[in-house]
Each structure stands twice: as structure tokens, then as C-alpha cells.
C-alpha beads as a LAMMPS data file, in Angstrom:
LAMMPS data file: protein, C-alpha beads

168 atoms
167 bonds

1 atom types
1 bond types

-500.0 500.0 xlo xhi
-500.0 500.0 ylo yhi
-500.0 500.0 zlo zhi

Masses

1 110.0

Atoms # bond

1 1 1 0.000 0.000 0.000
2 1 1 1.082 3.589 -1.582
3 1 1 -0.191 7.008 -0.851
4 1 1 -3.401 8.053 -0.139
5 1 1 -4.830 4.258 0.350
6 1 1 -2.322 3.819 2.744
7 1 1 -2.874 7.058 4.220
8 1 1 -6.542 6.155 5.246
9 1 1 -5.484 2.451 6.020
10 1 1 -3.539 4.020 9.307
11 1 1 -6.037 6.857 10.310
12 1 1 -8.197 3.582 10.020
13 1 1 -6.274 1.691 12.484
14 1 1 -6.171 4.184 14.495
15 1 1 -9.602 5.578 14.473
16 1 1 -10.168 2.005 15.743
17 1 1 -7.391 1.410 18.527
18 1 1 -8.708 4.965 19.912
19 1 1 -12.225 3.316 20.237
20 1 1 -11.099 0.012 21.903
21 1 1 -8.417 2.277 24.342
22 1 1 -11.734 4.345 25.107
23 1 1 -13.788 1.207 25.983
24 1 1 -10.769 -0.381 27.722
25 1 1 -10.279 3.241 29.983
26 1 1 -14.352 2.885 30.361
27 1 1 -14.284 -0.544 31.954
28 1 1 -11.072 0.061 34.374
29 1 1 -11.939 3.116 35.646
30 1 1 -14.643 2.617 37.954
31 1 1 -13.274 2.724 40.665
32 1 1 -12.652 0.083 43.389
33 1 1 -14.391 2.180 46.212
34 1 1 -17.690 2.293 44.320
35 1 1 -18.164 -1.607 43.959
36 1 1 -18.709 -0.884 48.544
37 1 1 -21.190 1.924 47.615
38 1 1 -23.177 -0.371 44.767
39 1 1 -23.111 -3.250 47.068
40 1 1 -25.088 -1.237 49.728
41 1 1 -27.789 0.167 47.501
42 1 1 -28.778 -3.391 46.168
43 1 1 -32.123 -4.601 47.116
44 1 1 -31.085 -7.720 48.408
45 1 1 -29.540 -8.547 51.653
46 1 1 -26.391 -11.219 52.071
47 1 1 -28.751 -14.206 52.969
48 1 1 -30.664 -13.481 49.582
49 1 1 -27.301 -13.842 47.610
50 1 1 -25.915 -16.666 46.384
51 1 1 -22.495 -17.778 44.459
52 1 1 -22.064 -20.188 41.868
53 1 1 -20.652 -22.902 43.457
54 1 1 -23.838 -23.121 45.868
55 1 1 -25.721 -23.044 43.887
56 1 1 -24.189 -25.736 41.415
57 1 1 -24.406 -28.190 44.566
58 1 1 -28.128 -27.209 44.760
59 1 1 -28.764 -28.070 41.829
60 1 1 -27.073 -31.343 41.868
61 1 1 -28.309 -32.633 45.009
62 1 1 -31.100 -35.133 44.385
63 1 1 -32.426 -35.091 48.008
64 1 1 -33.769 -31.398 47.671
65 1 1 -36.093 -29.593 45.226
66 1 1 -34.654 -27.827 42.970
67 1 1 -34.623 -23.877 42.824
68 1 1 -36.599 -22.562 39.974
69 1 1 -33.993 -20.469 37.831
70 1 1 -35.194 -17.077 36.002
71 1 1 -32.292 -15.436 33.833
72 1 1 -33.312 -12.008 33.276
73 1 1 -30.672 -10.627 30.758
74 1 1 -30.782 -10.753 26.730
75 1 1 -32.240 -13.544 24.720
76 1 1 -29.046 -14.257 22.468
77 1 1 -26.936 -15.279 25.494
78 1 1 -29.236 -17.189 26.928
79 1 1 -29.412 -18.721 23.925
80 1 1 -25.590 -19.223 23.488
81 1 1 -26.138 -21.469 26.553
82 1 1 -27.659 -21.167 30.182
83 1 1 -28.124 -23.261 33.687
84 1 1 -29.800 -26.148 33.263
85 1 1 -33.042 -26.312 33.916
86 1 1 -33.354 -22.242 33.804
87 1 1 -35.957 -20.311 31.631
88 1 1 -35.931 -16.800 30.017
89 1 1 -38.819 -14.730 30.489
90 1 1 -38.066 -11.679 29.019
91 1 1 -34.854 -8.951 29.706
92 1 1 -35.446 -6.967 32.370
93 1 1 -34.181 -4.134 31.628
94 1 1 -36.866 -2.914 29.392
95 1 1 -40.632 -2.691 30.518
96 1 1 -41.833 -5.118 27.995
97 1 1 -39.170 -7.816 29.126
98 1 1 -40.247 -6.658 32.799
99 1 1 -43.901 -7.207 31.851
100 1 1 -43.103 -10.228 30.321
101 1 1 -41.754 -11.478 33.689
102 1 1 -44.461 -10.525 35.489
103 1 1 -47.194 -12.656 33.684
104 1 1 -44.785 -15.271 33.707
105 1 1 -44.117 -15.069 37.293
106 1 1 -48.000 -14.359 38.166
107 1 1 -48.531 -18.089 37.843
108 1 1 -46.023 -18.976 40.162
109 1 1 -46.795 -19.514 44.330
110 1 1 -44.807 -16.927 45.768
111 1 1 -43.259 -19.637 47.925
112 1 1 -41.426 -20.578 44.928
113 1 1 -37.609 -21.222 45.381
114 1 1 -36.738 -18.630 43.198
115 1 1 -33.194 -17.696 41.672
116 1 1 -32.544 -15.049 39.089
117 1 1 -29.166 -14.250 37.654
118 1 1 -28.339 -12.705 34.160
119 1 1 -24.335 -12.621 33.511
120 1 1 -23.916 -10.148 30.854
121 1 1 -21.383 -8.350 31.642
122 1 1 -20.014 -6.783 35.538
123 1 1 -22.022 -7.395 37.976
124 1 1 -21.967 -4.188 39.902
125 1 1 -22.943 -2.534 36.397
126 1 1 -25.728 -5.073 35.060
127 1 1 -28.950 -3.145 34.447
128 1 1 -30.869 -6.082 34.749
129 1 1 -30.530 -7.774 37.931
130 1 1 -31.682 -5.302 40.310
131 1 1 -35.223 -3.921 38.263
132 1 1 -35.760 -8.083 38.008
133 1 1 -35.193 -8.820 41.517
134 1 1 -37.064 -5.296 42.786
135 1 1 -39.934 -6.351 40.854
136 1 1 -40.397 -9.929 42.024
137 1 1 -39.580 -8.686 45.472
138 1 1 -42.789 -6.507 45.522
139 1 1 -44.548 -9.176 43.796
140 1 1 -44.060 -10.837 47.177
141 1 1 -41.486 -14.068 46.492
142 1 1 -40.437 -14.787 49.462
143 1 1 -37.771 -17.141 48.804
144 1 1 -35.663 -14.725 46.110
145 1 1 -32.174 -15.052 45.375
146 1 1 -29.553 -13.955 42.863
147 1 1 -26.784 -15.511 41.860
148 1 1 -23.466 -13.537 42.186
149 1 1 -21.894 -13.678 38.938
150 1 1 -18.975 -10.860 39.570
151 1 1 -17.461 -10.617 35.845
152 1 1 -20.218 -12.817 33.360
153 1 1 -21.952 -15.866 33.122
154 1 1 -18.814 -16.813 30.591
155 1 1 -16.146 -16.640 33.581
156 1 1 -18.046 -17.055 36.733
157 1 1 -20.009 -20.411 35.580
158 1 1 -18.679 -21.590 32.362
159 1 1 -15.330 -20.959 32.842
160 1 1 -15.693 -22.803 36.722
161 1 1 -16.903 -25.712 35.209
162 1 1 -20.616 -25.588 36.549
163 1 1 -22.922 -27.487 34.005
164 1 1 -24.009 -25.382 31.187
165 1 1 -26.911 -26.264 28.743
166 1 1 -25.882 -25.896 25.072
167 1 1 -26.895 -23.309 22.616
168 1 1 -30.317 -23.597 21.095

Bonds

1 1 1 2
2 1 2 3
3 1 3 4
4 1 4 5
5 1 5 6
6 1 6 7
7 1 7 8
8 1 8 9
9 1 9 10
10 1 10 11
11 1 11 12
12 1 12 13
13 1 13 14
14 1 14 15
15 1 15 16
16 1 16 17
17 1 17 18
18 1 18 19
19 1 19 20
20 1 20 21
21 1 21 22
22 1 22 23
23 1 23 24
24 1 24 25
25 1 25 26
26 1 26 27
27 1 27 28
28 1 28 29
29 1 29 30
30 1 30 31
31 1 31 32
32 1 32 33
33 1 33 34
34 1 34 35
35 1 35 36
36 1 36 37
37 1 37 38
38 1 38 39
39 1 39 40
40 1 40 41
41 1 41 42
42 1 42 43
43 1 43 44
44 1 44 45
45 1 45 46
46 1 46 47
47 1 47 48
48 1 48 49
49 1 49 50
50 1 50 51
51 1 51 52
52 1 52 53
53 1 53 54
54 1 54 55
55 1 55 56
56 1 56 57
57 1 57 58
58 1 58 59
59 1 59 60
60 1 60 61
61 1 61 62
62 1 62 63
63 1 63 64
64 1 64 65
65 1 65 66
66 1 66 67
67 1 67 68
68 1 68 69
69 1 69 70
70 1 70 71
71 1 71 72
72 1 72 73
73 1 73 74
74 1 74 75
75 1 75 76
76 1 76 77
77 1 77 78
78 1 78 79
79 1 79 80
80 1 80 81
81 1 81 82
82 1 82 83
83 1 83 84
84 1 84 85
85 1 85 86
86 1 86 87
87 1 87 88
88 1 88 89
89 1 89 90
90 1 90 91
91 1 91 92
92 1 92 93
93 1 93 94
94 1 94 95
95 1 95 96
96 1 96 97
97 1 97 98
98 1 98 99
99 1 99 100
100 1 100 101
101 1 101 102
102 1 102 103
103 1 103 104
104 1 104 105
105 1 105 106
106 1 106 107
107 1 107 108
108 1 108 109
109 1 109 110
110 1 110 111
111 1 111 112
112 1 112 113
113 1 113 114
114 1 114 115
115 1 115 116
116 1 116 117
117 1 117 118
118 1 118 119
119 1 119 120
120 1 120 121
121 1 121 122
122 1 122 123
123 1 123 124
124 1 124 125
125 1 125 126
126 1 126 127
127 1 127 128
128 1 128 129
129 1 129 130
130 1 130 131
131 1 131 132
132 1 132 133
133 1 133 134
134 1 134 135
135 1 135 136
136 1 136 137
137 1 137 138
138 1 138 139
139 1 139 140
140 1 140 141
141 1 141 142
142 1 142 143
143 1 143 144
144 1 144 145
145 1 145 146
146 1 146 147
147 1 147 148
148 1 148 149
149 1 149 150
150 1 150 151
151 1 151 152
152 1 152 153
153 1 153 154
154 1 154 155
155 1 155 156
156 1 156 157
157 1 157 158
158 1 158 159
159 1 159 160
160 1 160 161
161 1 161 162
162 1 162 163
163 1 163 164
164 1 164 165
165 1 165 166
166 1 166 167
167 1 167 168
């Protein structure tokens, strides 16, 4: 490559590695001090939380019903694979996926061992675990729980080794 092609090849590349050093600054900067300040405005308290690896053995263990499992983020990666066993109901961070939820959840007793987790990206930043767990809260489910996922479904389940239903 000559001359002007070449030119606008490298503004190109560098139009691009600007972009990716943006999103890269974007997702490093919060800062550390903020993850204590997000944990203390979620709507759940430490018994209602629940890490992977619990609830893996939960889910194994013959001797005890299992939990009913709600993911609440975007279709596509619940359809690139999910818990076993969980349904999708809608994305929660919308009103029509929250709506969605609702009827679904409306024909549930609200002594349902429920757990909702979504996965889609940092937890402390996910915009659809807290409207999804706020909204079955004051549906009355008594037995709600969300499964901590810190980084993404990919890395805190997958990546573990927990059992993973295959794409549709």
C-alpha cells in the first residue's frame, strides 16, 4: 500500500485502537471504592445472595427440590447457553421484558424457590438484575435469590466448570 490508500489504512487503524483504548479506559476506571457503595444500595440482603458454586451443589443434590432459575438478561446469550433447567422470560431491563416477567411469574406460588441471575457483563454494572429482583420482590417471592456472577456468566459459571446447557 502507496499514498493516499495507505494514508486512510492508518487513520483507520487508528480511528479504531482509539475506540477500543476508550472502551478499555471505560471498563477500568470505575473505581474500586464504588463496587462498597453499589453493594449497599442493592435490594437484596447477604442471605438473599448466592455464588455459583452453591448453587451448582443445589442443583445437583437429588435429596432437595430444585430452585426454579429465572435469567433475566438478553435472549441471544441465553441462547448461546444457560443453567440447566433455567428459563428466560423476558430482559429486564426494558418494561416489555419486565412485563413479560411478570405474567410469567404471576402463575407462580410466591413460595417458589426462586433464583434469578443474568451474567452479561459486571455485575456491579448489570442493568438487569436489580429492576428483576425489585420487581419480584414486591410481587411478594419470598424465597428470592440472585446468583453472584462478579465478571459474566462466561467466567463465573462456564469458565468454573458448573454445568451449562448448550446453545439452542
Amino acid at each position: 500500500m502507496c499514498g493516499p490508500m495507505a494514508s486512510r489504512y492508518l487513520r483507520f487503524v487508528v480511528l479504531i485502537a482509539s475506540f477500543l483504548a476508550l472502551i478499555l479506559v471505560f471498563l477500568i476506571s470505575s473505581p474500586f471504592e464504588n463496587v462498597a457503595a453499589v453493594a449497599d444500595s442493592d435490594p437484596w440482603n447477604s442471605a438473599q445472595a448466592l455464588q455459583p458454586a452453591d448453587l451448582a451443589h443445589e442443583l445437583a443434590d437429588g435429596k432437595q427440590t430444585r430452585p426454579t432459575v429465572l435469567y433475566v438478561g438478553v435472549r441471544t446469550l441465553f441462547n448461546g447457553g444457560h443453567i440447566p433447567g433455567s428459563s428466560f422470560h423476558g430482559t429486564a431491563s426494558t418494561e416489555k421484558g419486565l412485563e413479560e416477567m411478570k405474567s410469567w411469574a404471576d402463575t407462580l406460588p410466591r413460595s417458589t424457590n426462586l433464583v434469578i441471575y443474568c451474567g452479561c457483563c459486571p455485575f456491579d454494572r448489570c442493568p438487569n438484575i436489580r429492576p428483576a429482583f425489585s420487581t419480584l420482590h414486591d410481587m411478594g417471592f419470598a424465597n428470592l435469590r440472585v446468583l453472584i456472577l462478579p465478571t459474566s456468566f462466561a467466567a463465573d459459571w462456564v469458565e468454573k466448570g458448573f454445568p451449562v446447557e448448550p446453545p439452542r
